[in-house]
C-alpha positions as CSV (number, residue, x, y, z in Angstrom):
1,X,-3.8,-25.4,-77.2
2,X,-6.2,-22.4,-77.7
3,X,-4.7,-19.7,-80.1
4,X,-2.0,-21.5,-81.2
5,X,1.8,-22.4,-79.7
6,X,3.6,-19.0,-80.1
7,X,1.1,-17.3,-77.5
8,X,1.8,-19.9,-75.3
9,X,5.6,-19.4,-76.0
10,X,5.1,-15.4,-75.6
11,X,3.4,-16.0,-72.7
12,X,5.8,-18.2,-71.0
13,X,8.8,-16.0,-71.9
14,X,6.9,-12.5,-70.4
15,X,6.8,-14.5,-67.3
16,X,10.2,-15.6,-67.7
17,X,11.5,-12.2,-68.4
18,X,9.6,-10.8,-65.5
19,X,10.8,-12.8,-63.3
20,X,14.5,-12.3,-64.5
21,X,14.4,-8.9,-65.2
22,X,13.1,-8.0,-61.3
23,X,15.9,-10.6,-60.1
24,X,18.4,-8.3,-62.1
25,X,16.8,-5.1,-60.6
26,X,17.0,-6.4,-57.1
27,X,20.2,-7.0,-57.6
28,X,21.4,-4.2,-58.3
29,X,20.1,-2.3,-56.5
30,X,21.7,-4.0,-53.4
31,X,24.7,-3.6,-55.1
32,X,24.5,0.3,-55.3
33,X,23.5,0.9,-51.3
């Protein structure tokens, strides 16, 4: 693995947590109309 295995890590949980956090948004946001 190139650079390491925390960039991997990071990497993996920005995707994670960008995934999540627009599933959150979504949310509720259809909870509020």
């Amino acid at each position: 693995m190139p650079g390491g295995f925390c960039p991997v890590v990071a990497r993996k949980a920005s995707v994670f947590f960008a995934v999540f956090g627009y599933d959150a948004i979504s949310t509720a946001a259809e909870k509020q109309t």
